[in-house]
SEGU-306918 format. One line per field, with one value per residue (C-alpha): chain; z, x, y negated; residue in three letters. Coordinates in nm, 3 decimals. Each point is the difference from the previous one (the first is absolute). Layout:
# SEGU-306918
guvo <- [A,...];
zz <- [Z,...];
xx <- [X,...];
yy <- [Y,...];
zaro <- [ALA,...];
//
This chain:
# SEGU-306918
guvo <- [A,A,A,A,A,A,A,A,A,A,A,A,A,A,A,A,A,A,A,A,A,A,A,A,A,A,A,A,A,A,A,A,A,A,A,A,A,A,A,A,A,A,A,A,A,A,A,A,A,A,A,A,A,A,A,A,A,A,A,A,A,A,A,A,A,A,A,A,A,A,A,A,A,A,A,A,A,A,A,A,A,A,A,A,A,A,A,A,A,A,A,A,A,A,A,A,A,A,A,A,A,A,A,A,A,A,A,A,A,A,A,A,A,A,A,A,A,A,A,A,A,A,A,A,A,A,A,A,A,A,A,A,A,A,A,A,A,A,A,A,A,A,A,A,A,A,A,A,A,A,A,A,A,A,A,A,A,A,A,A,A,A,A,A,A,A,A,A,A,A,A,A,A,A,A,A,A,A,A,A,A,A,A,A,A,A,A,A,A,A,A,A,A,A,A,A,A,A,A,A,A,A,A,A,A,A,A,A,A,A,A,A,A,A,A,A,A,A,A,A,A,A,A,A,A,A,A,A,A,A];
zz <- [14.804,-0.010,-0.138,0.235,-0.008,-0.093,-0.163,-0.319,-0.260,0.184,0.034,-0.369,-0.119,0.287,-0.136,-0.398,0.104,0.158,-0.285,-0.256,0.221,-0.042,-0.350,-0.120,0.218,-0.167,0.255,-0.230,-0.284,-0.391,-0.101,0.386,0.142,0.310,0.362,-0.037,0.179,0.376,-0.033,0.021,0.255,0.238,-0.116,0.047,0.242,-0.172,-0.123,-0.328,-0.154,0.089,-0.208,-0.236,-0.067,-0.008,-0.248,-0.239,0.054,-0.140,-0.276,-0.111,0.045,-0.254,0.253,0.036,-0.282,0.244,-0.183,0.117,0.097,-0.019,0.255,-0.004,-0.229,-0.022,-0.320,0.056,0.282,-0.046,-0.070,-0.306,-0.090,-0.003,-0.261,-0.201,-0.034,-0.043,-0.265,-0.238,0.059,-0.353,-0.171,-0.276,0.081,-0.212,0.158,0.295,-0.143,-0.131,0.355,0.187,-0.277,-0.014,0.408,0.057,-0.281,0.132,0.374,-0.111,-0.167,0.315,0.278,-0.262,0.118,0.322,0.130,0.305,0.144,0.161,-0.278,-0.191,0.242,-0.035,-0.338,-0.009,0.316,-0.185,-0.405,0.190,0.182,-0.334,-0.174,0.290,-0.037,-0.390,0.092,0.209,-0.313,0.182,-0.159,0.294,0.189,-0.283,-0.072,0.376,-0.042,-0.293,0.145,0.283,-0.245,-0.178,0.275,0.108,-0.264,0.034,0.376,-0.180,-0.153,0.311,-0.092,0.237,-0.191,-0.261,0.204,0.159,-0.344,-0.116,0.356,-0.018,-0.345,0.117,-0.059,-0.320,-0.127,0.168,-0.196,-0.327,0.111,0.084,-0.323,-0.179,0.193,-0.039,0.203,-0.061,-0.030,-0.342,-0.126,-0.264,0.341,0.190,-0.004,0.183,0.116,0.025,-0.233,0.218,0.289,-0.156,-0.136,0.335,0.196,-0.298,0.000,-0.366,0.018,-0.402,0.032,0.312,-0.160,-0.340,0.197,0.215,-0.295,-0.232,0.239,0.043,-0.327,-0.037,0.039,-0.127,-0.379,-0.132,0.272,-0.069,-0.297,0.083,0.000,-0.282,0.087,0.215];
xx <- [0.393,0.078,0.357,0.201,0.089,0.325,0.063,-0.216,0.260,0.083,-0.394,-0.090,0.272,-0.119,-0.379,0.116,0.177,-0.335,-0.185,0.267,-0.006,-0.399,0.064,0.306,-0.158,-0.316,-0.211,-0.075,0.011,0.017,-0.285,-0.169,-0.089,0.157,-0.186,-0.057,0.209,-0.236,0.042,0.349,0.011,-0.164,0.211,0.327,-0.022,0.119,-0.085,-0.206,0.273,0.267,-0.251,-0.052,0.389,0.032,-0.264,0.117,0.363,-0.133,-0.216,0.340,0.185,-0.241,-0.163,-0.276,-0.283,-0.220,-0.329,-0.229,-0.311,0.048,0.297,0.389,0.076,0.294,0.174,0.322,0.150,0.386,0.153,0.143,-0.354,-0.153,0.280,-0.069,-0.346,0.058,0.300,-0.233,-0.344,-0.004,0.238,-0.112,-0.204,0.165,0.355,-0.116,-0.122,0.318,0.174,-0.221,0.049,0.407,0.017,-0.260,0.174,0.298,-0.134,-0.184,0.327,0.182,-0.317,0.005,0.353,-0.016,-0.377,-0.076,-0.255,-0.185,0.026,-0.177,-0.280,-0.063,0.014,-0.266,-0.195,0.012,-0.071,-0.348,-0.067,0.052,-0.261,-0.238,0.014,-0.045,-0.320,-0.173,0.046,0.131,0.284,0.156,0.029,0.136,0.273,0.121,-0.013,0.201,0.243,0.083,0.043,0.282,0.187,-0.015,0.177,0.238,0.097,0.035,0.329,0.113,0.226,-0.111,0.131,-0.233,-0.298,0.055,-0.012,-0.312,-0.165,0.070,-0.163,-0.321,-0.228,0.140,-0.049,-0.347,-0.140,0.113,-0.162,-0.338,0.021,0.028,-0.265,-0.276,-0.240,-0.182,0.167,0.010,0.108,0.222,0.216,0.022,0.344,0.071,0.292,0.030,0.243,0.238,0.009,0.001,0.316,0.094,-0.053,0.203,0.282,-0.038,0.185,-0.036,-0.394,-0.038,0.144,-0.169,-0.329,0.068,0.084,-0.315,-0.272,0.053,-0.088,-0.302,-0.260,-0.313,-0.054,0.187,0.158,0.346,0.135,0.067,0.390,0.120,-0.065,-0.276];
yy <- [-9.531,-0.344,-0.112,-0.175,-0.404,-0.064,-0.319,-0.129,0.137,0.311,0.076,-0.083,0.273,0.207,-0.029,0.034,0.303,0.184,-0.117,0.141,0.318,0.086,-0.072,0.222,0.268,0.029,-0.127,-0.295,0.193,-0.203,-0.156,0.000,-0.358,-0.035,-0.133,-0.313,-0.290,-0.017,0.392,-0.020,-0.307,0.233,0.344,-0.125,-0.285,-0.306,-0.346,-0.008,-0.201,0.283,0.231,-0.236,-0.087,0.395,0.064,-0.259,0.140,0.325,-0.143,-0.215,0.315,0.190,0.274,-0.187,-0.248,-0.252,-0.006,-0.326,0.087,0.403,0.072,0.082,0.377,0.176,0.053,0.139,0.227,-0.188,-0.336,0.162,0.135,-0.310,-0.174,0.319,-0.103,-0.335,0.011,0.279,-0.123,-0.113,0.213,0.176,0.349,0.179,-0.076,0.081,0.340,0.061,-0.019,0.166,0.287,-0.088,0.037,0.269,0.215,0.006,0.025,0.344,0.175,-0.055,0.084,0.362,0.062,-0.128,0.074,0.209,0.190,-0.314,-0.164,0.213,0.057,-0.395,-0.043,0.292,-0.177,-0.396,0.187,0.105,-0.307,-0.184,0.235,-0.044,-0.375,0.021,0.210,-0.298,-0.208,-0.301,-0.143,-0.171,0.337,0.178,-0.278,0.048,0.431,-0.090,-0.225,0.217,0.314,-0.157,-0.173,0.385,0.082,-0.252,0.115,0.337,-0.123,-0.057,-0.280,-0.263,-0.317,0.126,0.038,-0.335,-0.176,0.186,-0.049,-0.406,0.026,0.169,-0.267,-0.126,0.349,0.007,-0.256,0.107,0.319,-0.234,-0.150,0.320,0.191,-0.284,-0.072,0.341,0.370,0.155,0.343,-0.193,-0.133,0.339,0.195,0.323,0.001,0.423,0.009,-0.279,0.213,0.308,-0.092,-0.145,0.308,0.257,-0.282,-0.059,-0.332,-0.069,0.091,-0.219,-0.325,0.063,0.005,-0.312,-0.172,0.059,-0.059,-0.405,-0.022,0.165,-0.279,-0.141,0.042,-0.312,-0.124,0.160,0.177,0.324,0.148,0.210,0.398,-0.114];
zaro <- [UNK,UNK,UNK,UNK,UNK,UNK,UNK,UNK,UNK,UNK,UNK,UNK,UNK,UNK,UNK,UNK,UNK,UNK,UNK,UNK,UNK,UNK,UNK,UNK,UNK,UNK,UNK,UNK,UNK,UNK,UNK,UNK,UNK,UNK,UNK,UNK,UNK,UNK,UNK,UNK,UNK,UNK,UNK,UNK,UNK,UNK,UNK,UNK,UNK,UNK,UNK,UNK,UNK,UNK,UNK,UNK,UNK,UNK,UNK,UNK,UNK,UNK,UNK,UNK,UNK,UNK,UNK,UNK,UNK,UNK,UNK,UNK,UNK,UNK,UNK,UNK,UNK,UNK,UNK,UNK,UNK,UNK,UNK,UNK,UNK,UNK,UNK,UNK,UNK,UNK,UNK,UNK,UNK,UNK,UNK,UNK,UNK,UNK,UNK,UNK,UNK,UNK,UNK,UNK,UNK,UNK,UNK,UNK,UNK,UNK,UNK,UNK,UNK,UNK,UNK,UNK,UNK,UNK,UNK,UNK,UNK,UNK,UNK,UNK,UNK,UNK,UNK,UNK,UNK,UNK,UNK,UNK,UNK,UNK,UNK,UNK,UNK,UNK,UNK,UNK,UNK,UNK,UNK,UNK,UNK,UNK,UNK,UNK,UNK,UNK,UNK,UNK,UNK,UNK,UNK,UNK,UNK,UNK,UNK,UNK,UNK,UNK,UNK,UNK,UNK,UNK,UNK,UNK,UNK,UNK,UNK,UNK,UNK,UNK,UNK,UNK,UNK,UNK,UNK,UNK,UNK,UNK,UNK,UNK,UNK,UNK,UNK,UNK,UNK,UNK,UNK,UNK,UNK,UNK,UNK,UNK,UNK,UNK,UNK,UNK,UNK,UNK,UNK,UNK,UNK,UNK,UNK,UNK,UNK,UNK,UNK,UNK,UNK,UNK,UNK,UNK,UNK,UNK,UNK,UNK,UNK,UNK,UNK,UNK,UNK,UNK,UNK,UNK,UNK,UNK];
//
């Protein structure tokens, strides 16, 4: 339906807000180009400028990159997302290994003490999915399997500052998992992750943090050294 007029400030927030909505909800989903700026003149009812103002608001705000000549994409699902991407877009891969492995770690000890039923079932239901996408051989559809697996994990903890912070740094972590992949799957890239949720599901909490830990690191021959005990 068409939003409603209130004045020019009031209807700019109005329209940044519905935009911001299809986007943390996963209607817009990263990496998707959104409709394009007469598609959502006529969707929501306003000037082109309101959309305009709204879209730029977004793009400024970090949920959104304007690309001239290819159309508007999302690349972050929060305000705080977006500066994560920005501040560690050039940070060195290897840091950003070692915090993924530093906040995944210690995500998996607690989701082994704390996990229930449910989880369970959807760490088994997303481990699958990720082997599924590994079997099509395209990268990009693996990386995303991937993604959601861990941030699965994460929840698992349930300690919801934790998952927030890990969440805000999905795309960050998404790229160093890009880079890492390559362009093309190779066996040298695969991990199973049995052991992970094995250890999940018998609440070995020492097991479960030992596994999080290791796998980061296990990357293309010669990208990163490997860490002591392997």
């Amino acid at each position: 339906m068409p939003l409603s007029h209130p004045r020019r400030s009031a209807l700019s927030e109005q329209v940044i807000a519905e935009l911001r909505n299809q986007i943390t909800s996963g209607e817009w989903p990263v990496g998707a180009r959104i409709p394009t700026e007469p598609e959502l003149v006529e969707q929501l009812g306003v000037a082109r400028n309101t959309v305009r103002e709204a879209v730029r608001a977004l793009a400024h705000n970090g949920l959104l990159d304007i690309r001239q000549g290819s159309g508007t994409y999302v690349v972050a699902t929060s305000e705080l997302a977006g500066v994560m991407h920005r501040r560690f877009a050039d940070a060195d891969p290897r840091h950003i290994a070692e915090l993924r492995a530093a906040l995944e770690s210690a995500a998996a000890k607690l989701a082994a003490e704390r996990r229930t039923e449910k989880d369970l079932k959807q760490l088994d239901a997303l481990m699958q999915r990720r082997e599924e996408a590994w079997e099509t051989g395209e990268a990009e559809a693996f990386v995303a399997a991937d993604a959601t697996f861990h941030l699965a994990v994460v929840a698992a903890s349930h300690n919801d500052a934790m998952t927030a912070v890990y969440a805000d740094l999905g795309e960050v972590l998404r790229d160093w998992l890009r880079a890492d992949v390559g362009a093309e799957l190779t066996p040298e890239t695969h991990m199973d992750h049995t052991r992970l949720v094995d250890a999940i599901r018998e609440g070995d909490k020492e097991a479960a943090a030992a596994e999080a830990a290791s796998y980061p690191f296990l990357c293309r021959p010669g990208r990163f050294s490997a860490p002591s005990g392997g």
